[in-house]
C-alpha positions in Angstrom: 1.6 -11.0 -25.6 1.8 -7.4 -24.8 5.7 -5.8 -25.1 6.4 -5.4 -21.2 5.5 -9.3 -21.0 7.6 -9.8 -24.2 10.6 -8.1 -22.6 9.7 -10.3 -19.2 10.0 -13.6 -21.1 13.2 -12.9 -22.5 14.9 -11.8 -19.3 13.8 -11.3 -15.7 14.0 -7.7 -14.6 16.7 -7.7 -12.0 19.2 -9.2 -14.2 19.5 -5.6 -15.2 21.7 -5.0 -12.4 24.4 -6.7 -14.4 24.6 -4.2 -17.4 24.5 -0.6 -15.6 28.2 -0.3 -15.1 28.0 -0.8 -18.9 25.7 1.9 -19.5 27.4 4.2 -17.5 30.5 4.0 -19.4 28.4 3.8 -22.9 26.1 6.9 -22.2 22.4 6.7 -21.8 21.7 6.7 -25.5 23.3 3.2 -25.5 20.6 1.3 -23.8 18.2 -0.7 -25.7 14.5 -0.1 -24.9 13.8 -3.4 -23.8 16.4 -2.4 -20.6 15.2 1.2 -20.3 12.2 -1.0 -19.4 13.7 -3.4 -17.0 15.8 -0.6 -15.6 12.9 0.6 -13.4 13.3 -2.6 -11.7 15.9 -0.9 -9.9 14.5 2.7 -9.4 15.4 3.9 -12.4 13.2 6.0 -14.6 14.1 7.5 -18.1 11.8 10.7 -18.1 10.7 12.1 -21.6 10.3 15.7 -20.0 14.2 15.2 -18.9 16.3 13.8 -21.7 19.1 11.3 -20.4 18.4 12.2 -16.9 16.6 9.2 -15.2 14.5 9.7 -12.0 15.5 7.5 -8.5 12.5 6.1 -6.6 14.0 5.2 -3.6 12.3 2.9 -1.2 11.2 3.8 2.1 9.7 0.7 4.3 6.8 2.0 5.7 8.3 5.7 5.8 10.8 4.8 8.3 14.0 6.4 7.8 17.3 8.2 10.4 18.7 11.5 9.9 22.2 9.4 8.4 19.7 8.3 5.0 18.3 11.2 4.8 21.7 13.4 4.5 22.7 10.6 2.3 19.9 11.5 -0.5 20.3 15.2 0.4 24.1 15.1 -0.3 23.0 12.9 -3.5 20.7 15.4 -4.7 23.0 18.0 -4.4 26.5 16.2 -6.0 24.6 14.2 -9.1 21.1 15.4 -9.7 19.4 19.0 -9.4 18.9 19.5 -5.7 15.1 18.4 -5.9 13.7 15.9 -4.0 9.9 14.7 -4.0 8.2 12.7 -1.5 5.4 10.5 -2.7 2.3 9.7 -1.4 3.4 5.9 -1.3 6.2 7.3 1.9 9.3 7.2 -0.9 11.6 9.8 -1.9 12.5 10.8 -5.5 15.6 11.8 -6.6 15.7 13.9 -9.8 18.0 14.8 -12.8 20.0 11.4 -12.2 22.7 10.7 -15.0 23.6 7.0 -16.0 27.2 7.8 -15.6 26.9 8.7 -12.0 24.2 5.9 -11.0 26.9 3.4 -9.7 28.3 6.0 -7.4 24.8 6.7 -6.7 24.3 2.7 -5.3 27.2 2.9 -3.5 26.0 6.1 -1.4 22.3 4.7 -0.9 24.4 1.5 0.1 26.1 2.5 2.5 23.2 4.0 4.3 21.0 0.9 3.8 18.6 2.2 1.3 18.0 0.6 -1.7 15.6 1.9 -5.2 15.6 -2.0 -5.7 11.9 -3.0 -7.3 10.5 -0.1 -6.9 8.7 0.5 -11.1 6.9 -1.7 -13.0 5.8 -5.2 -12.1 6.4 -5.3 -8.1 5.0 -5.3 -5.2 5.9 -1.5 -4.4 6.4 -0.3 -1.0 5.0 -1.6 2.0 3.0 1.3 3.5 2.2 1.8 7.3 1.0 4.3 9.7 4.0 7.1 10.1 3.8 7.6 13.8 3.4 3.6 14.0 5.1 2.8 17.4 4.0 6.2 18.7 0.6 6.8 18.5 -1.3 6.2 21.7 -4.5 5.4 20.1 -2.8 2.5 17.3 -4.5 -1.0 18.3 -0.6 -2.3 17.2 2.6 -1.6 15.6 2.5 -3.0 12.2 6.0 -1.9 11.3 7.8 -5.9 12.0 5.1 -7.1 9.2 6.3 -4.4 6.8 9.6 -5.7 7.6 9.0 -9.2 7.2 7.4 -8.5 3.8 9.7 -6.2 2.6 12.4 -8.7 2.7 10.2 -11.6 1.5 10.1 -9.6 -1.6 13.5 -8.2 -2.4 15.6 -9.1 -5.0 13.3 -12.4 -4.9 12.3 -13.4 -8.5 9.1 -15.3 -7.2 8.1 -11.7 -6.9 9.7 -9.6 -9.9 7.3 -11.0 -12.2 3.9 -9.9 -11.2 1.4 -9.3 -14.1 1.4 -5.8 -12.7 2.1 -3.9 -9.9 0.9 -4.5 -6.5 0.6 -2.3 -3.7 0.1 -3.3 -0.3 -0.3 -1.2 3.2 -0.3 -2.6 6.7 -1.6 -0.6 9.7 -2.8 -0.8 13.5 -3.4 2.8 13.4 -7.4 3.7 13.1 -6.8 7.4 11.7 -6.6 7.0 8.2 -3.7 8.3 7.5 -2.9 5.6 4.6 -5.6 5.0 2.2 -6.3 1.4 2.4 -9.3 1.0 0.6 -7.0 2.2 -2.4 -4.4 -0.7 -2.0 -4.2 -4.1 -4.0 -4.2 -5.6 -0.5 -4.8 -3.8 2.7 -4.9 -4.9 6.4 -6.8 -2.9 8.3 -6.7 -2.9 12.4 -9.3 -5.3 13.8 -10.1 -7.1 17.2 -11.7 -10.1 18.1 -13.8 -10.7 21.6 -13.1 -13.8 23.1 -13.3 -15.6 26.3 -10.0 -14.4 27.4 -10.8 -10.8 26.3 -10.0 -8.8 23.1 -7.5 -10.2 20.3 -6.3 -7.7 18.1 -5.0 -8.1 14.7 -5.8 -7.2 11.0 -8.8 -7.4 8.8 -8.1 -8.7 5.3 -9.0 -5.5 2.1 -8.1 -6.5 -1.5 -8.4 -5.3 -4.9 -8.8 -1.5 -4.5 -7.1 0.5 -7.1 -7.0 3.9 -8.4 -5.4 5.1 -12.1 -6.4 3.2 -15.2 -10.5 1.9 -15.2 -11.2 4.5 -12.3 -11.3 4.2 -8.3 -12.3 0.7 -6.9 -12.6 0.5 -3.3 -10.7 -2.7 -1.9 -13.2 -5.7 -1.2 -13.6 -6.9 2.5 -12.6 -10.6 2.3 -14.5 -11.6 5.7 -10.5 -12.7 6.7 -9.6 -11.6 10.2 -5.4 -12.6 10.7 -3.3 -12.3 13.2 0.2 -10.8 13.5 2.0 -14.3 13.4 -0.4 -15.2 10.3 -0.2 -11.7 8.1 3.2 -12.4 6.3 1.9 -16.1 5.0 -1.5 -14.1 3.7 0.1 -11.4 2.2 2.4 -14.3 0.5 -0.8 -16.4 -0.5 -2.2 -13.1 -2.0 0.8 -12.0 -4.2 1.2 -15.6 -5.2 -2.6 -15.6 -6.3 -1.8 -12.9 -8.3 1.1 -13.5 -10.1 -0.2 -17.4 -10.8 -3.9 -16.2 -12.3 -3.5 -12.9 -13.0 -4.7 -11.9 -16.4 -1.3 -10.8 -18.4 -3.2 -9.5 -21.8 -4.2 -5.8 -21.9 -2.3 -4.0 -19.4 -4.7 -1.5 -18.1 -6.9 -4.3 -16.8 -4.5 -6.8 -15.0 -4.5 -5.4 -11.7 -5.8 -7.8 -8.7 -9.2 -6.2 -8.9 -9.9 -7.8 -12.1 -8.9 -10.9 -10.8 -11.0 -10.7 -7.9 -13.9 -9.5 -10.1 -13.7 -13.0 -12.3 -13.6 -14.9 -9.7 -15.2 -13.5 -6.6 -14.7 -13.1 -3.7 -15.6 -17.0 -2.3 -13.3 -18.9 -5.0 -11.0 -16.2 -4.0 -10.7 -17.0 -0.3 -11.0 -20.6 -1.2 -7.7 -20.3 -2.9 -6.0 -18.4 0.1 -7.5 -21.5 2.3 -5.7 -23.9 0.0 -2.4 -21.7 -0.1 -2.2 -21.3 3.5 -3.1 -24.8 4.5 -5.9 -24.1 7.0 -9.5 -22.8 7.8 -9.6 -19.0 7.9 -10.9 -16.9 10.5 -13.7 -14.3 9.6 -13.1 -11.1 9.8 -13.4 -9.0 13.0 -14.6 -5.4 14.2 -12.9 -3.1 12.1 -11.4 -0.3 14.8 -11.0 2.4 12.2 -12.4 5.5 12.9 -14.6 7.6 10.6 -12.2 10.5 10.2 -8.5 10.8 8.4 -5.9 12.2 10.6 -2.6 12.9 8.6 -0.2 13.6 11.9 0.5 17.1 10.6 1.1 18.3 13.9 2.4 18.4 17.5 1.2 14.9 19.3 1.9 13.2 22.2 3.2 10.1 21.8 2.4 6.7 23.9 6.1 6.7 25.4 6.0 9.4 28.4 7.2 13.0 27.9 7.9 12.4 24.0 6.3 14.3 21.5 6.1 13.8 17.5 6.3 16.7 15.4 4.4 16.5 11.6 6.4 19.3 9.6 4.4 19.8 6.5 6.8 20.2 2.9 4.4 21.9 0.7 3.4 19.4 -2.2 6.0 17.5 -1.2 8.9 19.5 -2.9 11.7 20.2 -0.7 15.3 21.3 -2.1 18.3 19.2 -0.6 19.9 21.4 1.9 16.8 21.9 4.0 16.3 18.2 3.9 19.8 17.8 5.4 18.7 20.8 7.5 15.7 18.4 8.8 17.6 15.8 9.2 20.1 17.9 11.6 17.0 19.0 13.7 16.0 15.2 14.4 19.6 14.7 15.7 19.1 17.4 17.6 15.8 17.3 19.5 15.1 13.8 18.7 16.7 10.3 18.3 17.9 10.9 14.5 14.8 9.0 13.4 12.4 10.9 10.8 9.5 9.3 9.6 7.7 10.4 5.8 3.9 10.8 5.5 1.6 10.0 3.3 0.5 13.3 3.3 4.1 14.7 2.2 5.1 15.5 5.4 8.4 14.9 7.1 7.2 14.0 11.0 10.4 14.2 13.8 9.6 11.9 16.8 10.9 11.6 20.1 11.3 14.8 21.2 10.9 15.8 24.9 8.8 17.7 26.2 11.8 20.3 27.7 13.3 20.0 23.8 9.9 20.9 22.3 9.9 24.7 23.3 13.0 25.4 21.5 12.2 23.1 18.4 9.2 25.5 17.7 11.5 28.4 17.6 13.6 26.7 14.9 13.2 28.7 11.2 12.7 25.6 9.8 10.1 24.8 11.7 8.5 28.4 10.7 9.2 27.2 6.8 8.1 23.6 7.0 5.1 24.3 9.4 3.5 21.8 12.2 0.7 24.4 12.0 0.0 25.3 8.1 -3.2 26.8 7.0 -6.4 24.3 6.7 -5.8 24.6 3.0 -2.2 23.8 3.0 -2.5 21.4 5.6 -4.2 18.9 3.1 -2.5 19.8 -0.4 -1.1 16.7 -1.7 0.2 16.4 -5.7 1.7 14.0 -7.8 4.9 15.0 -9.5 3.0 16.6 -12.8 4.2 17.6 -16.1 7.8 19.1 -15.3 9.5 15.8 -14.7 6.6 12.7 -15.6 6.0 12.0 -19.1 2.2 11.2 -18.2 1.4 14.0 -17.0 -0.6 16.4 -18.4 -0.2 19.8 -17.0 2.2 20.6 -14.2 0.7 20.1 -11.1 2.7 21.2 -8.0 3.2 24.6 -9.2 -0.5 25.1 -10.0 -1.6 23.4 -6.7 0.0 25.9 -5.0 -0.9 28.8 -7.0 -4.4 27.9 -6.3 -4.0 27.6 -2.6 -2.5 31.2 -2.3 -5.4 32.9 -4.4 -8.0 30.9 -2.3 -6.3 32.1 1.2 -6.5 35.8 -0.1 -9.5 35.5 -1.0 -11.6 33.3 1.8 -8.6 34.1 4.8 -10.0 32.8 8.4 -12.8 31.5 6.4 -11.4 28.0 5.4 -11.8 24.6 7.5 -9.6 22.0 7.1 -10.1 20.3 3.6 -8.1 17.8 1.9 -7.4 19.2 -2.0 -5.4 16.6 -3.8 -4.2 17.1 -7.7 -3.6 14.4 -10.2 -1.6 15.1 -13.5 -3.2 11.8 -15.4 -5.3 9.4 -14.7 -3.1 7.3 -13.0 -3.7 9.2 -10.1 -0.7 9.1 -8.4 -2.1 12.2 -6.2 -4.8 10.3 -4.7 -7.1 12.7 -6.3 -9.8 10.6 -6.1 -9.9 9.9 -1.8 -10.0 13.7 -0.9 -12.2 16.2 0.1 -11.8 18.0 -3.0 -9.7 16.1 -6.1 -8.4 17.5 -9.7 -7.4 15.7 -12.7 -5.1 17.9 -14.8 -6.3 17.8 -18.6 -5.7 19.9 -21.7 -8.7 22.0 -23.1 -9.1 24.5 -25.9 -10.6 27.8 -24.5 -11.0 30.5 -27.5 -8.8 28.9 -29.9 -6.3 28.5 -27.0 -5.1 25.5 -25.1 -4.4 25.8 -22.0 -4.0 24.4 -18.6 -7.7 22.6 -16.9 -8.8 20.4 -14.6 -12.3 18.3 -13.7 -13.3 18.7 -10.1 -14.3 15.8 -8.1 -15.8 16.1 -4.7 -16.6 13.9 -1.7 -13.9 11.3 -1.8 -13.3 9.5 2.1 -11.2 6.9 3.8 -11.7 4.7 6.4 -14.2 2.2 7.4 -17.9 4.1 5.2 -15.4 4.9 2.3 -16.7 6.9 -1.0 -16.1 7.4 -4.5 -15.7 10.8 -5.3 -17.9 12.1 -7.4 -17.2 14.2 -11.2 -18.9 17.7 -10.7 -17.2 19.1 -13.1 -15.7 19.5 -16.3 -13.0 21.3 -18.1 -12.2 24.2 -15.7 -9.2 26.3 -16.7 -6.9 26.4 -13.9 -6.7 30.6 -14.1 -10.3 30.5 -13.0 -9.9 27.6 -10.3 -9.8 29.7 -7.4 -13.1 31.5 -8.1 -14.7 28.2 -8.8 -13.7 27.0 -5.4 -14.8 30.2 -3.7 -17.6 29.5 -4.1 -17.5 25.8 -3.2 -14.8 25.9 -0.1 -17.2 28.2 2.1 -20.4 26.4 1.8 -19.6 23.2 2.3 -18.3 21.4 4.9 -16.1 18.2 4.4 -19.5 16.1 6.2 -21.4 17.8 3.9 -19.6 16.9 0.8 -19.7 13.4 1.9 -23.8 13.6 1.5 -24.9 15.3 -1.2 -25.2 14.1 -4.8 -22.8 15.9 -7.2 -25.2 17.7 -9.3 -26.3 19.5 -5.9 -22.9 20.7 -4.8 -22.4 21.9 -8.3 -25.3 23.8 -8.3 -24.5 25.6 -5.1 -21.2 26.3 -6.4 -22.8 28.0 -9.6 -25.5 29.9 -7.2 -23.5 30.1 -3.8 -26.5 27.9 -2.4 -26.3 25.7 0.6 -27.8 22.2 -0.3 -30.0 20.7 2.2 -28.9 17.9 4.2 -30.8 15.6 1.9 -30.0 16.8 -1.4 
């Protein structure tokens, strides 16, 4: 039995809750590792890069959240941790430099708003993901937000779900964009339809067993299940159950449901979701996804007449806590109080009219957090890196942006849009491994000296044709980045990319050559 299962059988992780007022009277140094463990079934992360100062994860259903939450965690930030706030690319926000004496008071705040850090580490189904304009978009086949709603509180603070051999991920969308990575989830439903006598049906397609961070990228398996809205909480429960009653609990790095679904395949599997849901399942329909990935970075017009949403992009998805509360005040005032996070770290403010719109543009804010950023800024995405993740290798969201300034000097009105995403470990919590253009930070000795690197992968995609991205190359200091990409960025578009081998787009990178369509 490996020691997280250890600590598992000898108590279930949300009995924690009972012994943090303890703890924060007896100092962080007081807690046993076997609860610094079952602490981050509550949000709470001891960080080896931050000494007694735990982390926050808080959860964000589907990236809905009001202006009142979001002033909430600002005002947090600000009073008991260091004024940083991260958003992920899982739609949560991070809290940073958190002390065990001050977590209680930090409860009651997040409390009060109705947010909650509750099972949001280790062995949980983490949160439910959706389409951030979902509701809005005129093009979404349906608005999967009640399903995230109905499974996030199937799950929380139930403990038929807080012992899981490993985490589990799940995402939910009507929206055929792209803007989630579903292929990338445990279990994914996708937007689908159905022609019938009476017409079109719409619902979800069934994805399971994608991954990405230890044993590499797997891109979810279609399961030929096509489910309706009324149906999609009962499958998502037959899944997770699945999982927790078969899945493998040895070696932790190979537990996750694609293992499981890899033993078994994939007809036992669906057998056992027949037998768990009690009926025949229907096969799958037309998948309605579109071939591109839209992030809703942006000005849009949304379904409802004469509203508007509004993608402001926060660079790496850094942002200090007064200009969150700053963001939060301009939702209250050009738009309904509602903000919505992306999983492109973006903050996106719906709702607003189109006689409100003019004078939201002329907003500073607006001018910092932009709705129009450059094509290389537009698709930066990070993971937290080195400063405050003890996993991380090198830090990541300074050096992603480092890299993007030197490669606007030096290409300029050059660029096309191109998604660059940077990963600190291979756990890949930067989704590295679905973008146009992916890094994996590494250490590498360069004359005697270590210093700061990264491999380059190229050609990752979303949607309905997804790809694995491919290695093209190895070990390349992060001073030098931006003339390595200078000579990759120009040549090759994101289509292009998707096509050719990675030994050709390496070697036009080395010679400044244009591949042929067919290389």
């Amino acid at each position: 039995m490996n020691k997280i299962e250890a600590i598992k059988t000898e108590r279930d992780g949300l009995a924690v809750r009972d012994m943090i007022a303890q703890y924060a009277k007896s100092g962080w140094e007081s807690i046993p590792e076997s609860d610094i463990q079952r602490l981050k079934w509550y949000g709470l992360f001891l960080r080896n890069p931050t000494p007694g100062f735990f982390m926050i994860r808080v959860r964000i259903p589907g990236g809905k959240s009001s202006s009142y939450q979001l002033r909430a965690l600002a005002e947090i930030a600000g009073t008991y941790g260091n004024g940083v706030l991260d958003l992920t690319t899982r739609q949560q926000i991070q809290l940073r430099h958190i002390r065990i004496e001050d977590v209680p008071a930090v409860f009651a705040k997040m409390d009060e708003v109705g947010l909650t850090s509750l099972q949001t580490g280790m062995d949980n189904v983490r949160g439910v993901m959706t389409c951030p304009v979902a509701g809005l978009s005129p093009e979404e086949l349906s608005d999967a937000t009640p399903i995230v709603r109905a499974i996030n509180e199937e799950i929380l603070g139930n403990p038929a779900y807080s012992n899981l051999p490993r985490k589990f991920n799940v995402a939910v969308t009507g929206c055929p964009d792209n803007c989630v990575h579903m292929e990338t989830q445990d279990l994914a439903l996708v937007p689908a339809y159905r022609d019938g006598a009476n017409g079109k049906s719409f619902g979800y397609n069934l994805l399971a067993g994608g991954k990405l961070g230890s044993g590499g990228y797997r891109i979810a398996t279609p399961l030929d299940i096509f489910v309706t809205e009324g149906e999609a909480l009962a499958m998502c429960r037959a899944v997770i159950h699945i999982f927790r009653d078969h899945g493998s609990r040895d070696n932790r790095t190979q537990v996750r449901l694609a293992f499981l679904l890899e033993e078994w395949g994939e007809d036992r599997f669906r057998e056992e979701i027949e037998t768990r849901v009690g009926k025949t399942l229907s096969p799958a329909g037309i998948d309605a996804r579109k071939a591109v990935e839209k992030s809703h970075v942006g000005i849009y017009r949304q379904r409802q007449p004469g509203m508007n949403y509004v993608g402001l992009k926060v660079l790496v998805g850094r942002i200090k806590h007064d200009d969150l509360a700053k963001i939060a005040a301009l939702a209250e005032k050009y738009g309904t109080g509602e903000v919505r996070i992306s999983p492109a770290q973006a903050l996106i403010i719906p709702n607003v009219s189109d006689r409100k719109i003019g004078d939201l543009d002329q907003e500073p804010l607006v001018k910092q957090f932009a709705y129009n950023p450059s094509p290389v800024y537009k698709g930066l995405v990070s993971c937290v890196g080195s400063d405050y993740c003890n996993l991380a290798v090198i830090e990541t969201k300074s050096r992603a942006v480092e890299t993007a300034k030197a490669l606007e000097a030096r290409l300029g009105s050059t660029l096309k849009p191109i998604t660059m995403h940077w990963s600190g470990c291979p756990a890949a919590c930067g989704n590295h491994l679905v973008a146009d253009i992916g890094f994996l930070g590494k250490k590498v000795k360069i004359d005697g000296k270590v210093v700061d690197a990264v491999d380059v992968y190229v050609g990752g995609r979303s949607g309905p044709d997804s790809k694995l991205a491919v290695k093209i190359m190895e070990d390349v200091p992060c001073d030098r980045l931006p003339m390595v990409l200078e000579g990759l960025v120009p040549y090759h578009s994101r289509e292009k990319m998707h096509r050719v081998r990675g030994g050709a787009v390496k070697k036009a990178v080395l010679s400044k050559e244009v591949p042929s369509a067919t290389a």
